[in-house]
C-alpha positions as YAML, in Angstrom:
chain: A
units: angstrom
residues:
- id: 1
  name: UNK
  ca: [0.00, 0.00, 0.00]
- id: 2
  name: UNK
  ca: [2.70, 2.48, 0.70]
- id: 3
  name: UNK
  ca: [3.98, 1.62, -2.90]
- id: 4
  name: UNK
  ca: [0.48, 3.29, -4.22]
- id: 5
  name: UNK
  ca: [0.71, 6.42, -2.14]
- id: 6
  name: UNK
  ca: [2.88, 8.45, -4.65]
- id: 7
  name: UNK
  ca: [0.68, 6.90, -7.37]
- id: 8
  name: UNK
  ca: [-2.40, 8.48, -5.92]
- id: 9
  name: UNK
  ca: [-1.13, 11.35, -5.37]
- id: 10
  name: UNK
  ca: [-0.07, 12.56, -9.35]
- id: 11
  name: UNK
  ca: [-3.52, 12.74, -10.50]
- id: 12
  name: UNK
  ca: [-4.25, 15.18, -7.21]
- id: 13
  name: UNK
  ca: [-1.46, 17.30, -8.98]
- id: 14
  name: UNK
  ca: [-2.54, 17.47, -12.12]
- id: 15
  name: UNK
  ca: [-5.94, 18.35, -10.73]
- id: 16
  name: UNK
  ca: [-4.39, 21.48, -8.98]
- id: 17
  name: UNK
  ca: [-2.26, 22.26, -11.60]
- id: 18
  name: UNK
  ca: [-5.47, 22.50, -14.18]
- id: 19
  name: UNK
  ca: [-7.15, 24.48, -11.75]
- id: 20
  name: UNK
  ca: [-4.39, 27.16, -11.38]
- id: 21
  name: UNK
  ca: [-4.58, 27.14, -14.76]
- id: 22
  name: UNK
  ca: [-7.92, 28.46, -15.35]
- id: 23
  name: UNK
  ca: [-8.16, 30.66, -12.15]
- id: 24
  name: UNK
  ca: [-5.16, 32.71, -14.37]
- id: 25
  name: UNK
  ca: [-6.82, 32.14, -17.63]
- id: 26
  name: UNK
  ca: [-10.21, 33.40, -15.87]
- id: 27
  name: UNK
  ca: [-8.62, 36.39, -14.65]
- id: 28
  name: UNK
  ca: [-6.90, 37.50, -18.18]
- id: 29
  name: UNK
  ca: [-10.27, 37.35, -19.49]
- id: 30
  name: UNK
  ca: [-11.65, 39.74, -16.81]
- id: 31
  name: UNK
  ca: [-9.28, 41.95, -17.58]
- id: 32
  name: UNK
  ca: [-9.39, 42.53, -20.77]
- id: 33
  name: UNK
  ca: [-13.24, 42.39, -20.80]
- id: 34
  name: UNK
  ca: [-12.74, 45.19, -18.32]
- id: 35
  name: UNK
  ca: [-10.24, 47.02, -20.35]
- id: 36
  name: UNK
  ca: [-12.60, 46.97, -23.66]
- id: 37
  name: UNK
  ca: [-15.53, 48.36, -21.39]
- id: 38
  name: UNK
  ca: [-13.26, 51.25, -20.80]
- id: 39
  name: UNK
  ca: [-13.45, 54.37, -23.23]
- id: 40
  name: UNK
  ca: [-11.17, 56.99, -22.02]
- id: 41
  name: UNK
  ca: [-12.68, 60.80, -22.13]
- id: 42
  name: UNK
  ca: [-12.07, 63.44, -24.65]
- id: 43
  name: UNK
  ca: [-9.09, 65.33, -23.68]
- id: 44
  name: UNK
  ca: [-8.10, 69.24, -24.35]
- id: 45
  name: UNK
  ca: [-12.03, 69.88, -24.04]
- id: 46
  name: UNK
  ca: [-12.16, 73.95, -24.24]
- id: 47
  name: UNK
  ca: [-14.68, 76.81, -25.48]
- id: 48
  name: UNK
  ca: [-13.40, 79.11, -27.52]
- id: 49
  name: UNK
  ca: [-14.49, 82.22, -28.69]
- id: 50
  name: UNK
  ca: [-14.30, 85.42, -31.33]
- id: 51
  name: UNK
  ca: [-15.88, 88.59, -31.56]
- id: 52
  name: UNK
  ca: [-18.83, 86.34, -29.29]
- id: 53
  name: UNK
  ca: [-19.04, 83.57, -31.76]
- id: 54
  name: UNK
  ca: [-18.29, 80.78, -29.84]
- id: 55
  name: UNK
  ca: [-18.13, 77.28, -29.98]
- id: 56
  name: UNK
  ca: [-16.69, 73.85, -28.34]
- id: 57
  name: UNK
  ca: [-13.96, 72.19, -29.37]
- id: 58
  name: UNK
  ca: [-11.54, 68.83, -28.10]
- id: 59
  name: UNK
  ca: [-8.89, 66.49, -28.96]
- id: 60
  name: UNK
  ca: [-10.01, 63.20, -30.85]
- id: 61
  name: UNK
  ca: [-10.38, 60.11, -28.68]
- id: 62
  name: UNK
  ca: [-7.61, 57.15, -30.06]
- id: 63
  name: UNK
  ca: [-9.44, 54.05, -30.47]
- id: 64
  name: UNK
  ca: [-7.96, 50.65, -32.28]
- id: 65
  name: UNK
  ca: [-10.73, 49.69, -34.14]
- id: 66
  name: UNK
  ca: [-14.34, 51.27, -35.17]
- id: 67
  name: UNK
  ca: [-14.93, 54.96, -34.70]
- id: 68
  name: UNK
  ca: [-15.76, 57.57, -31.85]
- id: 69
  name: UNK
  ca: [-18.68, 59.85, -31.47]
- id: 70
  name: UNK
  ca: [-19.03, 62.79, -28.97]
- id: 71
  name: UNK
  ca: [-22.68, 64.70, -26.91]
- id: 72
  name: UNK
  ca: [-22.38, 67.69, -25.52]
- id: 73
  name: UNK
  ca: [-24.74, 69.41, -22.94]
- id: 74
  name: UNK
  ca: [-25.21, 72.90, -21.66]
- id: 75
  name: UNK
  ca: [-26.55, 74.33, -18.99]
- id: 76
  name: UNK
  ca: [-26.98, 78.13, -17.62]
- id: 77
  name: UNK
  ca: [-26.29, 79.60, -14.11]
- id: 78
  name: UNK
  ca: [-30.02, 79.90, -13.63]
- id: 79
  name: UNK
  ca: [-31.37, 76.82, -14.81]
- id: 80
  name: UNK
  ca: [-29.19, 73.45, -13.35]
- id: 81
  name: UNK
  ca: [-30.46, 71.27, -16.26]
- id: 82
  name: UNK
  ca: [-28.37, 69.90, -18.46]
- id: 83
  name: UNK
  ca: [-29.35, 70.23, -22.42]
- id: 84
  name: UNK
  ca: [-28.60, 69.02, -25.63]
- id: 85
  name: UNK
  ca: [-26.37, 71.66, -27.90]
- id: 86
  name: UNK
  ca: [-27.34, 70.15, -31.28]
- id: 87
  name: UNK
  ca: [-24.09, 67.49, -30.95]
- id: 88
  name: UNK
  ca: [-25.72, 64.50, -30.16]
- id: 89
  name: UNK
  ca: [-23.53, 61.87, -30.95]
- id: 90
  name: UNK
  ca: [-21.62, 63.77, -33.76]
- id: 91
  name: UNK
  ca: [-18.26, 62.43, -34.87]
- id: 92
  name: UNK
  ca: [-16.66, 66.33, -34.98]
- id: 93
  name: UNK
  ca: [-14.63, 67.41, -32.80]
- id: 94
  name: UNK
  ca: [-16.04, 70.28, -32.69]
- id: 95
  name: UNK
  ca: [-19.94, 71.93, -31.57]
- id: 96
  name: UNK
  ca: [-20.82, 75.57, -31.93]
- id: 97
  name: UNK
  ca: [-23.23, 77.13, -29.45]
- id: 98
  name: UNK
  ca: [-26.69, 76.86, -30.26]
- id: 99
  name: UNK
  ca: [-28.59, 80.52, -31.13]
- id: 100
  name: UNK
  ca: [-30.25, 80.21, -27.31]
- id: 101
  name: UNK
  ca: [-26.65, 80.62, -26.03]
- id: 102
  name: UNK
  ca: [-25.21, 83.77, -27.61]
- id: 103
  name: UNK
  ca: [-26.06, 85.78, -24.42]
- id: 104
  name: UNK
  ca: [-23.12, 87.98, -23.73]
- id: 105
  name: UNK
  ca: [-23.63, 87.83, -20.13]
- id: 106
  name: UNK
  ca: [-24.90, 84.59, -19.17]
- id: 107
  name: UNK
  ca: [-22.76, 81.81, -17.37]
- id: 108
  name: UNK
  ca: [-22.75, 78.43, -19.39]
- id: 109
  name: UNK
  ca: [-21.37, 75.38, -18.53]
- id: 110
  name: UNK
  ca: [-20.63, 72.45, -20.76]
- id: 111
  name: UNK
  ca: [-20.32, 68.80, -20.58]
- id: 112
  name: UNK
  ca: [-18.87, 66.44, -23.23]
- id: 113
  name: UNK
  ca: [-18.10, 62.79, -23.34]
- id: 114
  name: UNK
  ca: [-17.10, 59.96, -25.89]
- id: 115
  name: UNK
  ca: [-19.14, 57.09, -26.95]
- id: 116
  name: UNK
  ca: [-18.51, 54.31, -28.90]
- id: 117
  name: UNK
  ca: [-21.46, 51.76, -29.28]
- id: 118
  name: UNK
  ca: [-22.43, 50.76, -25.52]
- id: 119
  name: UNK
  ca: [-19.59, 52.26, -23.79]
- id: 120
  name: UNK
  ca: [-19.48, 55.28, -22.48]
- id: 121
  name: UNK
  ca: [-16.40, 57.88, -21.61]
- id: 122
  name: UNK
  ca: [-16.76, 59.70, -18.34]
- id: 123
  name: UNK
  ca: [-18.24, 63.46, -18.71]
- id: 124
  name: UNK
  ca: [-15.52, 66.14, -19.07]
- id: 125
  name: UNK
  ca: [-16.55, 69.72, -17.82]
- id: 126
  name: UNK
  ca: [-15.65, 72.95, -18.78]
- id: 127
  name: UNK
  ca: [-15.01, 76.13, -16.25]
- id: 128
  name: UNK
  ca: [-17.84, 78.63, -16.48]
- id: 129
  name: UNK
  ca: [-17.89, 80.61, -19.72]
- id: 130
  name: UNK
  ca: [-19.53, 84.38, -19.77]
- id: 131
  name: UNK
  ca: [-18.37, 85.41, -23.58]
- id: 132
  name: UNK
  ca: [-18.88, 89.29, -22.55]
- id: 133
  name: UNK
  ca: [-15.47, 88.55, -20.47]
- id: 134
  name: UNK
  ca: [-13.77, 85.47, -21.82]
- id: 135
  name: UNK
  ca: [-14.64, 85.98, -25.76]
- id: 136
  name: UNK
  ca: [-11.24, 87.59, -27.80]
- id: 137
  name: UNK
  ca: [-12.08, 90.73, -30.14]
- id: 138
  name: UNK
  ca: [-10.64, 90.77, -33.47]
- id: 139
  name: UNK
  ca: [-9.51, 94.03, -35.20]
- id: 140
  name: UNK
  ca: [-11.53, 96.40, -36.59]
- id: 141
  name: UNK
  ca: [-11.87, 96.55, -40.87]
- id: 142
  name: UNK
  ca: [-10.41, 99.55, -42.29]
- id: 143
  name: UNK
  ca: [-13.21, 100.57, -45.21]
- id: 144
  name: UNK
  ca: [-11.72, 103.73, -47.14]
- id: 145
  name: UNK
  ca: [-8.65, 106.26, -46.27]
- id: 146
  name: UNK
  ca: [-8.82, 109.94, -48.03]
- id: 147
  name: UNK
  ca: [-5.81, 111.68, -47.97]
- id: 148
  name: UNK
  ca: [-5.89, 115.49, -47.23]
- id: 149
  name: UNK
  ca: [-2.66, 117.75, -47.09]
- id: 150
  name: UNK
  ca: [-3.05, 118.12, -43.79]
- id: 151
  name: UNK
  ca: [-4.66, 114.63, -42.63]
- id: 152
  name: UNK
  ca: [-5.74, 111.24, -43.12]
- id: 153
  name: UNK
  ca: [-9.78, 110.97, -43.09]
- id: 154
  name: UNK
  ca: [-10.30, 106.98, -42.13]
- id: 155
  name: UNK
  ca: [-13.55, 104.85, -42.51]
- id: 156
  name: UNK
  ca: [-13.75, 101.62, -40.35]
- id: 157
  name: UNK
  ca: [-16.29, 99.19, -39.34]
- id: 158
  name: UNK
  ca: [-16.30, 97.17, -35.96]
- id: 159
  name: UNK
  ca: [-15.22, 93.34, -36.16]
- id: 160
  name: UNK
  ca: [-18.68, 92.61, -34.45]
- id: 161
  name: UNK
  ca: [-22.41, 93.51, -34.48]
- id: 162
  name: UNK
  ca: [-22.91, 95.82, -31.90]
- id: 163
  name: UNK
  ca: [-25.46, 95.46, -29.43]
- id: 164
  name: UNK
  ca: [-28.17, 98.69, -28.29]
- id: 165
  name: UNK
  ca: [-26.27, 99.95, -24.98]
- id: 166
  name: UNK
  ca: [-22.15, 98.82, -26.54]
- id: 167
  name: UNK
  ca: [-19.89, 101.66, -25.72]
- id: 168
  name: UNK
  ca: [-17.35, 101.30, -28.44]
- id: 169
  name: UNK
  ca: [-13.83, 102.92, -29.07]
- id: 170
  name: UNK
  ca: [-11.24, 103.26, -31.99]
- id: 171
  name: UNK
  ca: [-7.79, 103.59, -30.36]
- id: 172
  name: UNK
  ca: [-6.00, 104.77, -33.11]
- id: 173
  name: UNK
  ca: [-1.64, 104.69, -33.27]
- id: 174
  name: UNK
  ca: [-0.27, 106.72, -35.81]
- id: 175
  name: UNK
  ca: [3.09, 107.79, -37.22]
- id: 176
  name: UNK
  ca: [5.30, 109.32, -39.64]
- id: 177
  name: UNK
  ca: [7.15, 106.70, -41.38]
- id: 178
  name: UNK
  ca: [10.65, 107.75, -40.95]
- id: 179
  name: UNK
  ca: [13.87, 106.53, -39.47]
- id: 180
  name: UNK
  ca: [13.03, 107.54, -36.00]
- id: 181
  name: UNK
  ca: [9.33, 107.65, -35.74]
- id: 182
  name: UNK
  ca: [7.17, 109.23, -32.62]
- id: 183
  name: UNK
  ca: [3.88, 107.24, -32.29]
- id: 184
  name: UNK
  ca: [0.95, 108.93, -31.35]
- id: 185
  name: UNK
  ca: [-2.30, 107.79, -29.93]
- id: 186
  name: UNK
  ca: [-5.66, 109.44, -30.21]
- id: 187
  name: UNK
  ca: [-9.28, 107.58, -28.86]
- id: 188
  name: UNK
  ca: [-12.33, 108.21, -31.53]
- id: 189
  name: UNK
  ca: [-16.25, 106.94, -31.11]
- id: 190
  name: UNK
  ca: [-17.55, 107.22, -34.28]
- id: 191
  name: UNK
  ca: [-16.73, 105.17, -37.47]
- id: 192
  name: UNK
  ca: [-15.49, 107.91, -39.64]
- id: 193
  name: UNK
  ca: [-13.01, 109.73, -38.45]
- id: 194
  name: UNK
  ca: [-9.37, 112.23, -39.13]
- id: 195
  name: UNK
  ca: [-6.43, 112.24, -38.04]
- id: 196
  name: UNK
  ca: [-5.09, 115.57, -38.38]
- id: 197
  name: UNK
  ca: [-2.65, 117.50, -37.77]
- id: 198
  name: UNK
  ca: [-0.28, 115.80, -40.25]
- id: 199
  name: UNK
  ca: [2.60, 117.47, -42.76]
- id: 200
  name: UNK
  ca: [1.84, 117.35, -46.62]
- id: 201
  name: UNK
  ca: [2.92, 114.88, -48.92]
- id: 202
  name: UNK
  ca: [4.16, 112.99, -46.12]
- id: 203
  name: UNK
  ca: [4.00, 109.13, -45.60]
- id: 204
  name: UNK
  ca: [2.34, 108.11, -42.50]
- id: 205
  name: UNK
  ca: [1.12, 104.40, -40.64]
- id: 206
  name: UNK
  ca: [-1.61, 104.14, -38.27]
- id: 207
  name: UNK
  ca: [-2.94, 100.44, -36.78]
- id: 208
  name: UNK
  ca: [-6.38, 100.57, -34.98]
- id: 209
  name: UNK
  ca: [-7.70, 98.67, -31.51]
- id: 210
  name: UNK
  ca: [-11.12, 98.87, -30.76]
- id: 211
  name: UNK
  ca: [-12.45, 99.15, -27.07]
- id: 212
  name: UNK
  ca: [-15.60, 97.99, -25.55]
- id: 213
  name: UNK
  ca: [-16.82, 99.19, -22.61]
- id: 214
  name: UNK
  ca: [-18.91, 96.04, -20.79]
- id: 215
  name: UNK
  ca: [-21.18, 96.41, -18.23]
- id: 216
  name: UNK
  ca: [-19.54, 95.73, -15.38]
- id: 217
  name: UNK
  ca: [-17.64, 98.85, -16.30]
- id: 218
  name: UNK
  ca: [-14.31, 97.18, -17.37]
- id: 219
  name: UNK
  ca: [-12.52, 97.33, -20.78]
- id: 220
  name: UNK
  ca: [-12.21, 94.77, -23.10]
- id: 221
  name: UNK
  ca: [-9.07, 95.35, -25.32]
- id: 222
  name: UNK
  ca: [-9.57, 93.95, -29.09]
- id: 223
  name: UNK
  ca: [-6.49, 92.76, -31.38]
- id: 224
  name: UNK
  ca: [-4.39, 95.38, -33.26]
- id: 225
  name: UNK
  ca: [-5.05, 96.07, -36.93]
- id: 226
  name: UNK
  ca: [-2.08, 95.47, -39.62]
- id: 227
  name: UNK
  ca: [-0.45, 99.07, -39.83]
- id: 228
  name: UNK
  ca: [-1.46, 100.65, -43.01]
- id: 229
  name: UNK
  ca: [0.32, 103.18, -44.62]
- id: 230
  name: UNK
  ca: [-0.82, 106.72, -47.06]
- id: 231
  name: UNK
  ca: [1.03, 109.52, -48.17]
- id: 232
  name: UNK
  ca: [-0.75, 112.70, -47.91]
- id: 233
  name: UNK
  ca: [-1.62, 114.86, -50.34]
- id: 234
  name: UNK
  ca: [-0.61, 118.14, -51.63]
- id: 235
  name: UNK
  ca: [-2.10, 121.40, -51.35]
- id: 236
  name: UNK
  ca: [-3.31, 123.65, -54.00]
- id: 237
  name: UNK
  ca: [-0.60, 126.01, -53.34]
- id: 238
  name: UNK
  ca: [2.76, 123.75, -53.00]
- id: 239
  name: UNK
  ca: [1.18, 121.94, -56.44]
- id: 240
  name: UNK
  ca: [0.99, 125.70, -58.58]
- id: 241
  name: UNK
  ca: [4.66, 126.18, -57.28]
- id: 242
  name: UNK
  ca: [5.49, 122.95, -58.41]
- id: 243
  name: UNK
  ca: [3.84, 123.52, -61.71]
- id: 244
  name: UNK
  ca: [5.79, 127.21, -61.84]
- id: 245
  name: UNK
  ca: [9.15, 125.60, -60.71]
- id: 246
  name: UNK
  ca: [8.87, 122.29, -63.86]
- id: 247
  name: UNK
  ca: [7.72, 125.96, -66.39]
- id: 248
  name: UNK
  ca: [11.07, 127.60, -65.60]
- id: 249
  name: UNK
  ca: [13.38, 124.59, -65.56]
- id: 250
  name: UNK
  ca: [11.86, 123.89, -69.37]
- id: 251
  name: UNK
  ca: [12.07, 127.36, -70.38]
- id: 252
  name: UNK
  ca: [15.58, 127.48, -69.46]
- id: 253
  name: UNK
  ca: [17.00, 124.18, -70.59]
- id: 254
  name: UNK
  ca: [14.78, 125.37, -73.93]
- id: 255
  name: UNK
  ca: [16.79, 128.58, -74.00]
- id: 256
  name: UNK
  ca: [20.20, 126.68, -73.71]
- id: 257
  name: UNK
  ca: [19.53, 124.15, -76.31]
- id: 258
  name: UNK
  ca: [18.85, 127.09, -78.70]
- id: 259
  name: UNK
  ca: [21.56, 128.98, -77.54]
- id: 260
  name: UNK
  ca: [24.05, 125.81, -77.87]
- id: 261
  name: UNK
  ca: [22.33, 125.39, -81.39]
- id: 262
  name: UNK
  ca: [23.50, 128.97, -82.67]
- id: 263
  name: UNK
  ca: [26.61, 128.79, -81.22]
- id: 264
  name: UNK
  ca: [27.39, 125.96, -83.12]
- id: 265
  name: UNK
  ca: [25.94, 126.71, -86.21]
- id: 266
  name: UNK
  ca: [28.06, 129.87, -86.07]
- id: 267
  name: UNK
  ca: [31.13, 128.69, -85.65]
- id: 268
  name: UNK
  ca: [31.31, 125.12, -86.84]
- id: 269
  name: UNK
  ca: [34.34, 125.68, -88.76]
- id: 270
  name: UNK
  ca: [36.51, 126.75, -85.87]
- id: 271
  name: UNK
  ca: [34.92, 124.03, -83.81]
- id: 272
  name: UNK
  ca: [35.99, 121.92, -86.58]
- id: 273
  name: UNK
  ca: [39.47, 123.54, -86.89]
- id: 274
  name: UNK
  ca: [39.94, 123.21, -83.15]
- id: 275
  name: UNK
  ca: [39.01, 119.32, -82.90]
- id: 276
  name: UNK
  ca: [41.45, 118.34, -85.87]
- id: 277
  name: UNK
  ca: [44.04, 116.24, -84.06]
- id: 278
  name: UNK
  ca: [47.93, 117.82, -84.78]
- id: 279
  name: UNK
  ca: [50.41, 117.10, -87.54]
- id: 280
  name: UNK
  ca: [52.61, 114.91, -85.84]
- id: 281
  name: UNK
  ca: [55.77, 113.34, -87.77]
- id: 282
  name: UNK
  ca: [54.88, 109.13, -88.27]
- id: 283
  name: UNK
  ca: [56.72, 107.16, -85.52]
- id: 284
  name: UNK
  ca: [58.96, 104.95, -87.70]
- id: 285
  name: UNK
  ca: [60.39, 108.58, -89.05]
- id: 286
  name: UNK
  ca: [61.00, 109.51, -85.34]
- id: 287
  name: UNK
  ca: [63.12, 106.38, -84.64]
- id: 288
  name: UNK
  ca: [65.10, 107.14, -87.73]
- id: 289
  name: UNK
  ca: [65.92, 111.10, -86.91]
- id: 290
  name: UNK
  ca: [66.75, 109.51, -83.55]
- id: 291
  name: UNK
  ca: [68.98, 106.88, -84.32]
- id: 292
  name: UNK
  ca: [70.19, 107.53, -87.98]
- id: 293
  name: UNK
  ca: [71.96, 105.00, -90.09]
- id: 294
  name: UNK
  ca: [75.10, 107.21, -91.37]
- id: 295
  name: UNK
  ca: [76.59, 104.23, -93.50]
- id: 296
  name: UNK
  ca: [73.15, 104.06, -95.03]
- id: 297
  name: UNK
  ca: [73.30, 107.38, -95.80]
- id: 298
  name: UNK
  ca: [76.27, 107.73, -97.70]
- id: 299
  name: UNK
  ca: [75.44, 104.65, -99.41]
- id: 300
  name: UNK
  ca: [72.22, 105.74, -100.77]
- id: 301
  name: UNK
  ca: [73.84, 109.76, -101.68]
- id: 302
  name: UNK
  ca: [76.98, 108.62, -103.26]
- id: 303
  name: UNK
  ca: [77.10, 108.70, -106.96]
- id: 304
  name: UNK
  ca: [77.72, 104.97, -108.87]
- id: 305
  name: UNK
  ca: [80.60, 105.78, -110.45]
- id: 306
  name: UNK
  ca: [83.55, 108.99, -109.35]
- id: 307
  name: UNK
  ca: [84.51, 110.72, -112.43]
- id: 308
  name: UNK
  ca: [88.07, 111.11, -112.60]
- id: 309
  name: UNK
  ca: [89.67, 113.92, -111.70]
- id: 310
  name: UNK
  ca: [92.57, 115.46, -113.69]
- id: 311
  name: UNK
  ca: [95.76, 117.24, -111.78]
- id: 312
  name: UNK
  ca: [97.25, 120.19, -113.96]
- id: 313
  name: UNK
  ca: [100.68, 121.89, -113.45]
- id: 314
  name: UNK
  ca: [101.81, 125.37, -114.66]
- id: 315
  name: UNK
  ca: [98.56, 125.76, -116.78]
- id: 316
  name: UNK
  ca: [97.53, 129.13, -117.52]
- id: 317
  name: UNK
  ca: [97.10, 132.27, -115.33]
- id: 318
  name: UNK
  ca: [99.69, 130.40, -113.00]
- id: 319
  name: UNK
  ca: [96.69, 128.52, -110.95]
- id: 320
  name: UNK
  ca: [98.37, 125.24, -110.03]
- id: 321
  name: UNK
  ca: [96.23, 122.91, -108.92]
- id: 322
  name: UNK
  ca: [93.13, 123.55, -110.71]
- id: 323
  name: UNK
  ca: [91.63, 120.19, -112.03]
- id: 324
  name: UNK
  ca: [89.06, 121.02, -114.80]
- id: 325
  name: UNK
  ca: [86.60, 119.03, -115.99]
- id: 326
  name: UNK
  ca: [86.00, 117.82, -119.39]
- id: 327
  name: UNK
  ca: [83.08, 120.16, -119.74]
- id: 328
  name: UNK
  ca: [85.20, 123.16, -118.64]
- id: 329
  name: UNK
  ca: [87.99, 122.47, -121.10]
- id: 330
  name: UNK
  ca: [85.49, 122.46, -123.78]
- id: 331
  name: UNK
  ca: [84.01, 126.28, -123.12]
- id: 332
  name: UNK
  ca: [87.69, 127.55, -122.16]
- id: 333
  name: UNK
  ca: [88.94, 126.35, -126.26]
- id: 334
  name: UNK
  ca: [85.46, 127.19, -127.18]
- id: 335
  name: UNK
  ca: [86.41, 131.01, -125.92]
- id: 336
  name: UNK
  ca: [89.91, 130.77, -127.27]
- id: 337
  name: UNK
  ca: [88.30, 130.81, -130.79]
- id: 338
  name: UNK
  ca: [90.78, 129.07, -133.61]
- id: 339
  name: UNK
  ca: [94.54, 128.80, -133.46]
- id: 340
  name: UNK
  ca: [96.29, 132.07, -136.21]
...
């Protein structure tokens, strides 16, 4: 019998073994049941908002397989129920705020979560949201500039719809675009408007901030507008100097064209005289003069042939040394006449 004790006992450890088995096999599946019942929530959820259109807007939701939808819900600080915004199961990630919402001064508060079939993300909130304080005003349009000698006249239009009570300013910078330029501010209500004060025909920027007074009395600062720059015009008197100034300078270059004209119609032939370049001796002449060749000279003066020259003694008159020529001979018995 004691031989079939550790024979009994093997099937007892296979048994436990199996069931270790499927406790860990059991508790995998749990877990991953539990981690694809899980849909995380929408992340970067945030309203945002210009010149009081606003809307609500998040980061996607990664998912491995299938696709992601999103509801959103508002409610206001005096009514706590939650309502739908129109974004009922949307795939955007975006929602803009339904017409009801676009109070300026009401507190909203949003909701969002993810869905994907039966699951369900967790709700995501948002911080209280009064567009009247949190909303960001764009710049102001710039319709039409006139330019004046003296000034710029300026037409804008606000970068909202104003509403009956707004208390709306233009904060206008200006300058004179130069190499050390002195900006100057000046605060207008109206939507036409100058800025004066300027030199003529000058060039000058401006960029323009508009202000809105809310009701709780503070200031809501809008964006700046892209400088712009215009030249200003002339006035009626600088432009007839201008036009007297351009008469003159034409009369008088007129006057010396037909004076130049004249003068060298009159004396073309000096002119002509005068701009003749001077004789001047060719430069293989001035090497020779320099350097002359004195054996080629004698060679090319010297007569072919020396006639020979005769030496008399004791001929008449008592000259000794005279050496006639033929030709002399000749006249001298020519003027002899005949021998008696």
């Amino acid at each position: 019998m004691r031989g079939w004790a550790p024979l009994c006992s093997l099937p007892l450890l296979f048994l436990l073994l199996f069931l270790l088995l499927f406790l860990l096999l059991g508790s995998a599946r749990a877990a991953a049941a539990e981690t694809s019942s899980y849909l995380p929530a929408p992340k970067n959820v945030e309203v945002y908002s210009y010149n009081f259109q606003s809307l609500l807007r998040w980061s996607p939701v990664p998912v491995e397989n299938g696709s992601v939808v999103y509801t959103a819900h508002y409610k206001t600080g005096f009514y706590g129920a939650w309502s739908g915004m129109g974004c009922a199961q949307t795939p955007r990630t975006w929602c803009p705020f339904p017409p009801e919402l676009r109070r300026r001064r009401w507190t909203i508060l949003l909701r969002l979560r993810a869905e994907r079939g039966a699951l369900a993300s967790p709700w995501v909130l948002t911080p209280p949201f009064v567009a009247e304080t949190n909303t960001t005003l764009g710049p102001p349009r710039v319709n039409n500039v006139s330019a004046r000698p003296d000034s710029l006249l300026v037409g804008v239009s606000p970068p909202f719809t104003p509403e009956p009570g707004d208390l709306l300013q233009y904060l206008v910078s200006y300058w004179e675009n130069s190499s050390s330029p002195t900006e100057k501010k000046l605060s207008e209500s109206k939507t036409r408007f100058e800025i004066g004060n300027l030199k003529e025909s000058t060039l000058y920027c401006f960029s323009i901030q508009v202000q809105l007074k809310i009701y709780s009395g503070h200031l809501l600062e809008g964006q700046q507008s892209a400088p712009e720059c215009h030249r200003t015009a002339l006035s009626e008197a600088t432009r007839a100097w201008y036009i007297i100034f351009l008469f003159s300078v034409g009369f008088v270059a007129l006057n010396l064209v037909v004076a130049a004209s004249l003068f060298l119609w009159k004396y073309h032939q000096k002119i002509k005289y005068w701009a003749q370049p001077p004789l001047e001796i060719p430069s293989h002449f001035r090497e020779f003069l320099r350097d002359p060749d004195v054996a080629g000279l004698e060679e090319l003066y010297s007569p072919a042939e020396e006639e020979p020259q005769a030496l008399v003694l004791g001929g008449e008159g008592g000259q000794e040394g005279e050496d006639p020529s033929p030709n002399t001979s000749r006249a001298r018995a020519a003027s002899e006449g005949p021998p008696q």
